[in-house]
Every structure is written in structure tokens, then in C-alpha cells.
C-alpha positions as CSV (number, residue, x, y, z in Angstrom):
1,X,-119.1,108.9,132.4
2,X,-115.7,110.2,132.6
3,X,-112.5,108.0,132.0
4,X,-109.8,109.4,134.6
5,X,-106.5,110.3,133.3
6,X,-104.5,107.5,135.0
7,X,-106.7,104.9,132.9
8,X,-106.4,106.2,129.3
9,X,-102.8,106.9,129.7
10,X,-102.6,103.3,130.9
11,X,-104.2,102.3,128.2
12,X,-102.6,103.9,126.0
13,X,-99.3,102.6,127.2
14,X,-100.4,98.9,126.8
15,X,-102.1,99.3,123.2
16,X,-98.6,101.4,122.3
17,X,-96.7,98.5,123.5
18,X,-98.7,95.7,121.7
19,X,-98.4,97.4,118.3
20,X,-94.5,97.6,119.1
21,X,-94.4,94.4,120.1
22,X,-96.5,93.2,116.9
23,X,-95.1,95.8,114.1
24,X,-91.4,96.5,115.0
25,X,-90.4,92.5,113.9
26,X,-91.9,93.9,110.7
27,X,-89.7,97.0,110.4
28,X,-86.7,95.1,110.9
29,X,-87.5,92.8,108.5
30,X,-88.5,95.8,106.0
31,X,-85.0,97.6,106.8
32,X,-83.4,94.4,106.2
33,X,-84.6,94.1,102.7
34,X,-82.7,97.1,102.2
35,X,-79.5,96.1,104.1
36,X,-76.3,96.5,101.7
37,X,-74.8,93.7,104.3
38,X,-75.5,89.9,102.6
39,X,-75.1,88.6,106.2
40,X,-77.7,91.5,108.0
41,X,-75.4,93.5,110.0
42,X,-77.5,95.6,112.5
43,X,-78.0,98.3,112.3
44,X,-77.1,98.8,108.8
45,X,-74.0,100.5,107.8
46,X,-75.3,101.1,104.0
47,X,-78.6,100.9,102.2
48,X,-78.9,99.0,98.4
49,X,-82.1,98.2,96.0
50,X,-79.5,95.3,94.6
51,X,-81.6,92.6,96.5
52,X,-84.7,94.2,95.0
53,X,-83.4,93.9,91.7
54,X,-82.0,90.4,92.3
55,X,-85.8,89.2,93.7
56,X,-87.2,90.4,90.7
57,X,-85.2,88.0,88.7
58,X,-85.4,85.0,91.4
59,X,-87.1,82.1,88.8
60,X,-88.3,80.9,92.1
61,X,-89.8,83.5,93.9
62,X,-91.8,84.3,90.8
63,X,-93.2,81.1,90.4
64,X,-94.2,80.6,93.7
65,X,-95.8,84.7,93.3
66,X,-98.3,83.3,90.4
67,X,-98.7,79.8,92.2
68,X,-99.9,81.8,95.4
69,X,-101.9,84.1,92.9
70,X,-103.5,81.6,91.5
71,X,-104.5,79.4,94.5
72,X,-105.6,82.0,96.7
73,X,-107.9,83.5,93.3
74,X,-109.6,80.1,92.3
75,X,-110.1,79.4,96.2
76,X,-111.9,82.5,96.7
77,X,-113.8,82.4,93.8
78,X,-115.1,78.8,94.8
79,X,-115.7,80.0,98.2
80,X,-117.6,82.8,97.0
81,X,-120.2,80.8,95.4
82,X,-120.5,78.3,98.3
83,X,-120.7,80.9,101.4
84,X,-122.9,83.1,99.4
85,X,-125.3,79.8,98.8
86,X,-125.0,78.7,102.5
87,X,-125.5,82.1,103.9
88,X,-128.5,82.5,102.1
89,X,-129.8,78.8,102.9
90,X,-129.2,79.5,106.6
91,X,-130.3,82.9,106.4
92,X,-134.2,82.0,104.4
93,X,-134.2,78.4,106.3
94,X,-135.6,77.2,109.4
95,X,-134.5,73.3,110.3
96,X,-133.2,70.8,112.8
97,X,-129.8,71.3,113.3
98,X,-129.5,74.7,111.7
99,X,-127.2,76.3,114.6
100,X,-125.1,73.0,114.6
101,X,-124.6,73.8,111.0
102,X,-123.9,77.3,111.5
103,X,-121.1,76.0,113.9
104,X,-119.5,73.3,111.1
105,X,-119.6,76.1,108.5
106,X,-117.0,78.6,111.1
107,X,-115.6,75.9,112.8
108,X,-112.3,75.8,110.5
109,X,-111.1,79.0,110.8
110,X,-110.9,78.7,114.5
111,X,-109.3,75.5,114.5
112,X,-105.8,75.0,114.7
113,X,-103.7,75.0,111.2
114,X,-101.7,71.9,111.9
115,X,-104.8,70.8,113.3
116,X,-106.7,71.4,109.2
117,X,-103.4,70.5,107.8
118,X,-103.1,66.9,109.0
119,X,-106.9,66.0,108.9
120,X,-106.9,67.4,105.3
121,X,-103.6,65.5,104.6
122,X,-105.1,62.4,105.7
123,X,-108.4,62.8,103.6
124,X,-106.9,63.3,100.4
125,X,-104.8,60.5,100.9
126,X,-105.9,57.8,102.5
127,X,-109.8,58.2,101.9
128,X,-109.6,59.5,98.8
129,X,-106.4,58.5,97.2
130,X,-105.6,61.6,95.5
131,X,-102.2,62.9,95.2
132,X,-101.1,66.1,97.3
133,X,-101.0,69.1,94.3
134,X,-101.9,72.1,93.0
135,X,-106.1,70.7,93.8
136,X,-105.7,69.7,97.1
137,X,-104.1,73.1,97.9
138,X,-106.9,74.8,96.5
139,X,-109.8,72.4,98.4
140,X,-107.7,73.1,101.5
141,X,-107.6,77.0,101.1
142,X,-111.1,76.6,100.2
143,X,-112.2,75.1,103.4
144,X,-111.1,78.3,105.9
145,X,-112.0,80.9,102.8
146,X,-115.5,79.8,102.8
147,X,-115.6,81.2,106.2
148,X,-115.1,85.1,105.3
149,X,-117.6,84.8,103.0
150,X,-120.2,83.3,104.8
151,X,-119.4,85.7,107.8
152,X,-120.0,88.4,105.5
153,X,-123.0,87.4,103.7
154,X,-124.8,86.1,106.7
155,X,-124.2,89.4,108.4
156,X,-125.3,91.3,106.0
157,X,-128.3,88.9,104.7
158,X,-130.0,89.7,108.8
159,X,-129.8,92.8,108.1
160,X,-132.0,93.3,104.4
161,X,-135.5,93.6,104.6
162,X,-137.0,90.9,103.7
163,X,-140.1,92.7,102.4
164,X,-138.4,93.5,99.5
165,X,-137.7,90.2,98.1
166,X,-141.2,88.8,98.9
167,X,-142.7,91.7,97.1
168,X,-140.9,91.1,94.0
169,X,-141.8,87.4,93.7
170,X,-145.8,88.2,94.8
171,X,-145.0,90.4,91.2
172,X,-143.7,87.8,89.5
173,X,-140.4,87.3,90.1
174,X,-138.3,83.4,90.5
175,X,-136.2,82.8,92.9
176,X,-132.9,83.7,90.8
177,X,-134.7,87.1,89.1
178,X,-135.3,88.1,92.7
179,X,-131.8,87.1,93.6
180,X,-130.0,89.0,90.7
181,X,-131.9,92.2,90.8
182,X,-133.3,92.8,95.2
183,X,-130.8,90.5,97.0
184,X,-127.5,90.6,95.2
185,X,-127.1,94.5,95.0
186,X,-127.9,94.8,98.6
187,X,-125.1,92.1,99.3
188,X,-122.5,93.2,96.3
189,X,-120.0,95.3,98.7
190,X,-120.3,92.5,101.7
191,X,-119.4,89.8,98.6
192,X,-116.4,92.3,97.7
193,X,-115.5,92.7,101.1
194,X,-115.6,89.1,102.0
195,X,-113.6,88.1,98.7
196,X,-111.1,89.9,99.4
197,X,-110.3,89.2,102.8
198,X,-110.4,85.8,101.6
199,X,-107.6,86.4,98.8
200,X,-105.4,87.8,101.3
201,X,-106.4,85.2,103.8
202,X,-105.1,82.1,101.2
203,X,-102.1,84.0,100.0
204,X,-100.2,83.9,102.9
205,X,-101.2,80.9,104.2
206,X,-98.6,78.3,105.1
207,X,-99.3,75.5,107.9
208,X,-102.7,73.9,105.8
209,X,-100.4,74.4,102.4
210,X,-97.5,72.4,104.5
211,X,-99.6,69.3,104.6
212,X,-101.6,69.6,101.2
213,X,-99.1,70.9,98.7
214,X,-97.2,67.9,98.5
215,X,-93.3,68.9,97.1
216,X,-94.7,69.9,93.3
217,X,-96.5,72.7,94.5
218,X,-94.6,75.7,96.0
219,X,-96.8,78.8,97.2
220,X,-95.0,81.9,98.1
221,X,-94.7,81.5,102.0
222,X,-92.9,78.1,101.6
223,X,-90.5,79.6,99.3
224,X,-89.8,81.8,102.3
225,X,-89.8,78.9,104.2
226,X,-87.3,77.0,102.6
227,X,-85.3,79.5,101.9
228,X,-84.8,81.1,105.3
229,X,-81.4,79.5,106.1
230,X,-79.7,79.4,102.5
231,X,-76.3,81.2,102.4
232,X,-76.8,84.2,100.6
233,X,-80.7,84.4,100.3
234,X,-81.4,85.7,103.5
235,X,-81.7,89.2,102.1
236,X,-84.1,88.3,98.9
237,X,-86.1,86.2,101.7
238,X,-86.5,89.6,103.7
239,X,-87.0,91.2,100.6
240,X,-90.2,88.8,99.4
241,X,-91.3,89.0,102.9
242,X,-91.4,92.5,102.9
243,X,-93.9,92.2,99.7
244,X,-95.7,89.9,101.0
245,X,-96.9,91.9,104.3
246,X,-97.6,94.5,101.8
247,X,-99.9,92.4,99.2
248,X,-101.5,91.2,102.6
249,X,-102.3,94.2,103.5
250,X,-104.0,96.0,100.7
251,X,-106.8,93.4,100.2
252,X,-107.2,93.7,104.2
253,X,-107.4,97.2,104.3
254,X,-109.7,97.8,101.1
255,X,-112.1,95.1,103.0
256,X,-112.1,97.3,105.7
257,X,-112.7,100.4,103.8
258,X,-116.3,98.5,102.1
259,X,-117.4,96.5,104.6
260,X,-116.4,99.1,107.4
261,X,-117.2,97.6,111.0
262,X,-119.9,94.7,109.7
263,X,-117.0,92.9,107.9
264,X,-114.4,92.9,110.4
265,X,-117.2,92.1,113.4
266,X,-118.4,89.4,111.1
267,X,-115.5,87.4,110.5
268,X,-114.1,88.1,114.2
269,X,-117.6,86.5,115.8
């Protein structure tokens, strides 16, 4: 069937228009990184590297660079064990309540932030009485990384043949030699894909962090945060931000480069 003119160019107004709307916030902030003006003239009159140079040897920013690095690695890594494990349960499993479980396991990516953030707030510290840290960052970040691993794994766990992992336990095989030498290569680039969507996912997260960091821990994005209206740091903010939409978007597009179409329909389902 033939799409008549009127319609593509229609829709190709509207999708030219949303990426505007979405990406030119971006550029500004990218041009303002750049901006010899402290106070952001626009449009610029001169263009500097000095607040490059001057973010690079911000004591601040770089702490909260290797806090963000190292919550958003230890959070994937934990939810790569426990998605892969739940996908696979789900997957190989037949029970009561197995779609209701399904719906648990996704649930927190499609809820709210603020909505995570307080409930997570209030479970570390009225039922369990620990104190808001660099742990309860990490359990938080957890709890909405799991999700991209799972999505991943699940998807691509329908899609093996499972006559391949039944033949190599009627030869022999356990449960973790089948796992480590039929199942696991087949799910290796979904894993990969689903790891790093995660990463990029927790380190630029900053509504759960609000509520479980506590004021010890300081992740990239609340540095940002706080540091919006300072005189004089505006232009090192809009330099940091600039990195960060960068660092965000290398995981994000290397995901889609391995997991192609399953990774991205998986985690949007």
C-alpha cells in the first residue's frame, strides 16, 4: 500500500519537530559549555576551553564522576546476576502466580521516581534502620537496573531452543555445565546489552538517589543539582552536563548496536 505524499511529509514535520523540541535544549547547553561569558550571554560573543580546563580540576565534580562510576558499576553487576537468575527461573518455570511475578519484577521501572524514591527512603529507614549511604544508593539503583537485564534475558531466553540444553544434560551434563557451555553463549551479547543499558541507566539517575543518598553521598547529577544556581559555576555545571549526555550515550548506543531491535523492544514492553 502506498503512503500519499501529504502523510509522510506530515510526518516528517512532526518527528522533525519532536527531535527539536527534545535535542536543541541539549545544544544550548553544549554551546554553553563553550561560552567565554561566566554569566551565558546568548548567543555567544566568544568561545573558550577555560571551563573545560577548570572542570577537570573541580575536586567536586570528580568525586562525584567515580561515586556515579562506582554505583552505577556495582549496581549493574548485582543486577546482572539477579535478572539473569529470574529470567531464567521464569523462563524454565511453570507456577501459580508466575505472570504476577513477571509484573513485580518490571513494575519499578514504570513507576514514578519520587514514587521509588520515598518508598525506598522509608524502608531503609524506618523498617530497617539503616542509614541513607553509599549502600542504600546502590540497593536503590539496583531495584530499576534489574529491569534491563531481565527484559533482555527473558527475551532472548523465548527465543533459544530449548532442545539444545535438554540434549546436553540427557549426555550428561548438570544444570551449571549446561548453563556455562549451551545457555550462556547464546545469551552473552543480550547480558552485554542489558549491562550496559543498565550502567547508563544508574549513572544519570537522580530522583531515587535524592531520597537514598542521604548528604554523604554525592553522585554526579546531584552535583549538577546543587550546583545549578552558584555564582560562577553555571558554566562548569553546563560543562559536566555536557559529559554527562555524552557518557549516557555511548553505553546506550553500543546496547543498541548488540542487542539491535530485541534490546530496545525488550526493555520498552
Amino acid at each position: 500500500m502506498r503512503i500519499p505524499a501529504i502523510v509522510k511529509i506530515t510526518l516528517g514535520t512532526v518527528v522533525g519537530a519532536v527531535l527539536v523540541f527534545v535535542y536543541l535544549p541539549l545544544a544550548v547547553v553544549a554551546f554553553n559549555s563553550f561560552n567565554a561569558s561566566q554569566n551565558l550571554a546568548w548567543p555567544p560573543r566568544a568561545f573558550t576551553l577555560k571551563w573545560w580546563g577548570r572542570a577537570l580540576h573541580d575536586a567536586g565534580a570528580l568525586h562525584a564522576l567515580g561515586t556515579s562510576i562506582l554505583v552505577a558499576a556495582c549496581a549493574t553487576a548485582a543486577a546482572l546476576v539477579l535478572g539473569t537468575l529470574a529470567a531464567i527461573a521464569l523462563d524454565r518455570f511453570e507456577f501459580f502466580g508466575k505472570e504476577s511475578v513477571n509484573l513485580l519484577i518490571i513494575l519499578p521501572i514504570a513507576l514514578p521516581g519520587i514514587i521509588t524514591g520515598i518508598a525506598l527512603n522509608n524502608a531503609f529507614t524506618t523498617m530497617l534502620g539503616l542509614p541513607l549511604g553509599l549502600i542504600t544508593v546502590i540497593i536503590a539503583h539496583v531495584t530499576f537496573c534489574i529491569v534491563t537485564i531481565y527484559n533482555n534475558a527473558f527475551a532472548r531466553m523465548r527465543r533459544l531452543n530449548g532442545n539444545l540444553r535438554d540434549a546436553a544434560m540427557d549426555l550428561g551434563a548438570d544444570s551449571f555445565t549446561t548453563f556455562r557451555l549451551v545457555t550462556f553463549p547464546q545469551l552473552r551479547s543480550a547480558l552485554f546489552a542489558g549491562s550496559l543499558l543498565a550502567f547508563g541507566l544508574s549513572f544519570d539517575e537522580i530522583i531515587v538517589t535524592q531520597f537514598t543518598a542521604g548528604t554523604s553521598v554525592q553522585t554526579l547529577p546531584i552535583w549538577i543539582f546543587n550546583n545549578m544556581f552558584r555564582p560562577g559555576q553555571a558554566p562548569i555545571v553546563d560543562v559536566v552536563a555536557t559529559f554527562l549526555v555524552i557518557v549516557s550515550i555511548i553505553p546506550i548506543a553500543l546496547a543498541n548496536r548488540i542487542g539491535g531491535k530485541e534490546s530496545i523492544q525488550a526493555n520498552a514492553a
